[in-house]
C-alpha positions in Angstrom: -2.2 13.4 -15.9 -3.5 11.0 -13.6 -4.8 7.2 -14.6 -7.7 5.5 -12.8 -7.8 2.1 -13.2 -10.9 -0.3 -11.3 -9.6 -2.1 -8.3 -9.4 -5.2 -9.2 -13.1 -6.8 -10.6 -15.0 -4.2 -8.8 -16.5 -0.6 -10.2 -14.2 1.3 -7.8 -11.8 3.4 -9.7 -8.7 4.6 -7.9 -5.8 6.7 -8.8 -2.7 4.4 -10.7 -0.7 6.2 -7.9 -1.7 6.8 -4.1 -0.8 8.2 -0.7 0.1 5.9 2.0 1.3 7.0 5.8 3.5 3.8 6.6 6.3 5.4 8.4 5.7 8.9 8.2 2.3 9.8 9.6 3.6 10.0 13.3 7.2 9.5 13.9 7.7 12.1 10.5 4.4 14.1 10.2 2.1 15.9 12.7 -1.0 16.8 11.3 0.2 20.2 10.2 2.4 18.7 7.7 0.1 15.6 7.0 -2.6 18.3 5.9 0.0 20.0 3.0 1.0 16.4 2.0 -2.3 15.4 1.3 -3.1 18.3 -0.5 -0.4 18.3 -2.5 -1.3 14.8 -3.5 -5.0 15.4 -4.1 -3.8 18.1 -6.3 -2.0 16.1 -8.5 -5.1 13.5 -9.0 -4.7 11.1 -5.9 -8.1 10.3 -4.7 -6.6 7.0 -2.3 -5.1 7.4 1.0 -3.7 4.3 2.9 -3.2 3.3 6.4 -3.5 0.9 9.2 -4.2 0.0 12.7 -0.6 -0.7 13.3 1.2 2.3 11.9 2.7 4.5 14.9 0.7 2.5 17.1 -2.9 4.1 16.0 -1.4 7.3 16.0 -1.7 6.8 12.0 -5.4 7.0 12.0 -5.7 9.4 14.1 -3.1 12.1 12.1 -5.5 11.0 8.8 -8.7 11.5 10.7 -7.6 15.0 12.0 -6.2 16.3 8.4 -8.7 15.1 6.7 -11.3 16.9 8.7 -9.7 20.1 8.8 -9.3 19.8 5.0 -13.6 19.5 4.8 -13.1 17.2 2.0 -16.6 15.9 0.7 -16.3 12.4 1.6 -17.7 11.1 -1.8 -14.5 12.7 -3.5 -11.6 10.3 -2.0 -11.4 6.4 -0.8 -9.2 5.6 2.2 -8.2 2.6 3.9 -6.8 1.1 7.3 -5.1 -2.5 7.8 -6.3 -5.3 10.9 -4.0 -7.8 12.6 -1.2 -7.0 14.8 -3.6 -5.3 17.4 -3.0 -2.5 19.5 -4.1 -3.4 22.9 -2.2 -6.3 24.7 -4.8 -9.2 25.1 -4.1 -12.8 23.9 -7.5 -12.4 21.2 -6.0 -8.7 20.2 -3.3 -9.3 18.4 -1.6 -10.9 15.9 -4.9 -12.6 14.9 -7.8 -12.3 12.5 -10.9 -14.1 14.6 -14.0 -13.0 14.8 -13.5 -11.0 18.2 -10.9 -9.1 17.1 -11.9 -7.4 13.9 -15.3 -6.6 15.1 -13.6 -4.6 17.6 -10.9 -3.7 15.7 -12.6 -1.9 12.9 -14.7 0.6 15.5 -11.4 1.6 17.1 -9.7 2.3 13.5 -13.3 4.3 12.6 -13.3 6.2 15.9 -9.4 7.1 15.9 -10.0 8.4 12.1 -13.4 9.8 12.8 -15.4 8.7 10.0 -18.5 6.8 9.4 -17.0 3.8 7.0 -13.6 2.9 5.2 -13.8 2.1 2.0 -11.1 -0.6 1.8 -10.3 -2.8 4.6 -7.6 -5.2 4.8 -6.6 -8.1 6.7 -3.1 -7.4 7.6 -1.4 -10.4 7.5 -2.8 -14.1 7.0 -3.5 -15.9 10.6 -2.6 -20.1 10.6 -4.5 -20.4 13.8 -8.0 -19.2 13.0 -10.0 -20.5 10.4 -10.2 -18.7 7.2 -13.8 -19.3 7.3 -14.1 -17.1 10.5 -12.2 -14.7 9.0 -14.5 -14.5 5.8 -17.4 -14.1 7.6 -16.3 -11.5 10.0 -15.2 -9.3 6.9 -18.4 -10.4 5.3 -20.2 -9.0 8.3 -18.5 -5.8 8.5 -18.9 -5.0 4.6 -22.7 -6.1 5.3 -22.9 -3.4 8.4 -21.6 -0.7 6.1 -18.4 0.3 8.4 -16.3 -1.2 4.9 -16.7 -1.2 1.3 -14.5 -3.5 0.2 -12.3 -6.0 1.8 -9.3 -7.1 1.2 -5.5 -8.7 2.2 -2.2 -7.9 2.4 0.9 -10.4 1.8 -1.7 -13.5 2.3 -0.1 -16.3 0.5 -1.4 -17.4 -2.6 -3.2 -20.7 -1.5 -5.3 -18.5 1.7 -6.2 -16.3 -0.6 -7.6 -18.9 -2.6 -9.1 -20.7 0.4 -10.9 -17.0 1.0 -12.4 -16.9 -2.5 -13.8 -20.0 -2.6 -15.4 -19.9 0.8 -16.9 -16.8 -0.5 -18.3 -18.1 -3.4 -20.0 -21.2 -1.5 -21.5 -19.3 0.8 -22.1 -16.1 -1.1 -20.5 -13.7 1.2 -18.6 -10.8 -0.2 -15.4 -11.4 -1.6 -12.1 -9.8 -1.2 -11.3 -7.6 -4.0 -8.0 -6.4 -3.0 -4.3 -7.3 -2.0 -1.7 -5.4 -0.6 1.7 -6.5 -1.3 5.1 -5.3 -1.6 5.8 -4.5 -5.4 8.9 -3.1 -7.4 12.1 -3.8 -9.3 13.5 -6.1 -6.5 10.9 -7.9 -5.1 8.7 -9.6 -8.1 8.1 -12.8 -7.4 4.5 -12.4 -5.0 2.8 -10.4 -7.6 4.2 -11.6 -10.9 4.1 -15.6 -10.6 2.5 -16.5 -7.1 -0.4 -14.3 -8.3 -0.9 -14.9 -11.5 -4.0 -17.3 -11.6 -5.7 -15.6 -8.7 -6.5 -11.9 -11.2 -8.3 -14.3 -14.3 -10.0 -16.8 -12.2 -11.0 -14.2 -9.5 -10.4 -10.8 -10.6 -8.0 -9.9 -7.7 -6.6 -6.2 -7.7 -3.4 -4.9 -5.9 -2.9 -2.0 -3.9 0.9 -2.3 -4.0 3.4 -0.7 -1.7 7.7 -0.1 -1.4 7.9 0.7 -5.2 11.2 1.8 -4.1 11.9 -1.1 -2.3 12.4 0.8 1.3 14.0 3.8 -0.5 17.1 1.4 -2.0 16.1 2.4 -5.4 16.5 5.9 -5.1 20.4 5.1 -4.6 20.4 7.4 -1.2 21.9 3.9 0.9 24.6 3.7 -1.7 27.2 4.6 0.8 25.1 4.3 3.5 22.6 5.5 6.1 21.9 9.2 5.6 20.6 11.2 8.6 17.0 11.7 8.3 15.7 8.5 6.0 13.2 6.2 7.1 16.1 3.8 8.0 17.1 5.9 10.8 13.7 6.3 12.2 12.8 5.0 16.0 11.0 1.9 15.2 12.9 0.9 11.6 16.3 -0.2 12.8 15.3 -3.6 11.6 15.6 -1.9 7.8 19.0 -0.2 8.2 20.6 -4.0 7.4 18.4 -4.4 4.4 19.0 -1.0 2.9 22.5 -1.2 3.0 23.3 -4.8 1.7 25.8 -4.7 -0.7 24.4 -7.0 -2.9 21.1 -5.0 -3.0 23.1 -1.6 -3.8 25.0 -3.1 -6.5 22.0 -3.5 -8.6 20.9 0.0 -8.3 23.6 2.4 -10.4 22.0 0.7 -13.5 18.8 2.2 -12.3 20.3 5.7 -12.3 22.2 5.6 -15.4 18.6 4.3 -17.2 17.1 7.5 -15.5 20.0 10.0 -16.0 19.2 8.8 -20.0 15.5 10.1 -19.4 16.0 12.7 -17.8 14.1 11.9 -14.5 15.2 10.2 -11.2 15.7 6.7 -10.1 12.3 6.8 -7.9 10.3 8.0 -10.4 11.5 5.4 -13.1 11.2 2.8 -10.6 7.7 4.4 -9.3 6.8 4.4 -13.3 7.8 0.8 -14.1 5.8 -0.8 -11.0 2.3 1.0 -13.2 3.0 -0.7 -15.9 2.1 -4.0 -14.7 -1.8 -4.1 -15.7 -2.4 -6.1 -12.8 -1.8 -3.5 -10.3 -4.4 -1.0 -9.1 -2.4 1.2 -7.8 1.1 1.9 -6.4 1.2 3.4 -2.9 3.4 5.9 -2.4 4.9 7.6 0.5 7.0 11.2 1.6 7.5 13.0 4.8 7.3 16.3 2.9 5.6 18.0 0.1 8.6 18.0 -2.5 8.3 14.1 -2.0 5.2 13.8 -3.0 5.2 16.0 -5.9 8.6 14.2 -7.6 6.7 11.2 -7.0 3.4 12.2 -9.1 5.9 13.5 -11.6 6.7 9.3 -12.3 3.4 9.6 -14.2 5.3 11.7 -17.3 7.8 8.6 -17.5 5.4 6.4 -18.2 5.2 7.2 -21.8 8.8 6.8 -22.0 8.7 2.9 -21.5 8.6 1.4 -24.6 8.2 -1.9 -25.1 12.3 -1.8 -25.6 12.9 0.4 -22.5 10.6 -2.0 -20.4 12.9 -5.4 -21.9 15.9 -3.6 -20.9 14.9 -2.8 -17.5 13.4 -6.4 -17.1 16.5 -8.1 -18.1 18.8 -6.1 -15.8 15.9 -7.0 -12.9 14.8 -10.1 -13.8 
């Protein structure tokens, strides 16, 4: 059954697992098979869908908008997002930035490609070193204020921005982000567990996390190599074909399967169920290109009772 746990310090309660389109919505689903993958996660107690400017060049948003219109879901009964900063339009203040210019503009095209009203999160992509954070505070501050977001948030912002953002908040008593997005799982720690740590006491951040399979490695399907039809060989993605297949990166997974022959469930949902267990974490954003994908991956929620204290020591010495 699902868990909804509040984002972060705010009253928004979310699903402890998600729906995200990174990769798929556009070079792997039309909105045919969008619609079924939706549904099927709906069904199984998802109430957050994720995406972002960026993803298949807008095409993203515009796949979501579609299915989710043709579904003629009330829009009380789910809370979706989009992501600002690379920019889709060529123009030397549209992309790669976060001033003022930019995500005024920015969040109309996202809300016209999707066809709704408001998002309910928004997040700044990626930290920018040339504008000031300030700007960037207020311009979120602003949109949150004009009702086209509900929250805001970031994604992979260093810990010390981050910080900078909160406190600029809190002197000039502007809305605050509530959210990050970062990547999260068994092979990639560090960010969330020790950057992070101060930032969810002293300012009640949540996370939105994402890769709980750390680009598919933990599944054990790059093993021995590259199969035809993964994410790695998608047109866009070469850059993760070196990545997935690092020996040294492969050589930690087999412990993962044996742990999750011993359960009786797979690798991806053991690694999908450990990333929940981390009471920081909102929820973990998961991905498929078809419905079977999604429903093994809402089955990680009947591992969770499995990790004990013990199991979870085990796991975190062999991934420590």
């Amino acid at each position: 059954m699902m868990e909804y746990r509040r984002l972060g310090g705010s009253g928004l309660q979310v699903g402890v697992l998600s729906f995200g389109s990174w990769v798929t919505f556009g070079s792997q689903l039309d909105t045919g098979l969008a619609k079924a993958c939706l549904t099927a996660a709906r069904e199984g107690g998802v109430n957050f869908f994720d995406n972002a400017e960026q993803y298949a060049g807008g095409e993203s948003e515009r796949i979501m908008g579609r299915a989710l219109a043709e579904l003629g879901w009330p829009r009380y009964s789910y809370v979706v997002s989009t992501k600002l900063f690379w920019g889709i339009h060529e123009g030397v203040n549209m992309q790669n930035t976060l001033n003022r210019k930019y995500l005024l503009q920015a969040i109309d095209g996202s809300l016209e490609r999707m066809g709704l009203d408001f998002v309910d999160l928004l997040f700044c992509h990626r930290s920018d070193p040339l504008t000031p954070i300030e700007e960037t505070v207020w311009a979120m501050h602003d949109i949150v204020s004009s009702g086209r977001a509900t929250y805001w948030g970031t994604s992979e912002w260093p810990a010390d921005d981050l910080r900078a953002a909160f406190e600029i908040a809190e002197r000039h008593h502007l809305h605050k982000p509530v959210m990050e997005q970062s990547q999260y799982n068994l092979l990639e720690r560090k960010r969330v567990e020790v950057e992070y740590a101060r930032l969810y006491e002293d300012w009640g951040l949540g996370l939105t996390t994402y890769s709980p399979l750390a680009w598919g490695v933990l599944t054990g399907k790059y093993v021995d190599g590259v199969p035809e039809g993964s994410r790695a060989t998608v047109p866009g993605f070469e850059w993760l074909r070196d990545i997935v297949v690092a020996p040294e990166t492969n050589a930690r997974v087999p412990a993962l399967l044996k742990m999750a022959d011993e359960f009786g469930c797979t690798a991806a949902q053991l690694a999908i169920a450990w990333c929940t267990m981390n009471p920081h974490v909102s929820t973990v954003i998961t991905g498929a290109s078809r419905v079977e994908q999604v429903e093994e991956n809402l089955r990680a929620l009947d591992v969770v009772p499995l990790l004990t204290p013990e199991v979870m020591a085990r796991l975190d010495t062999t991934y420590s």
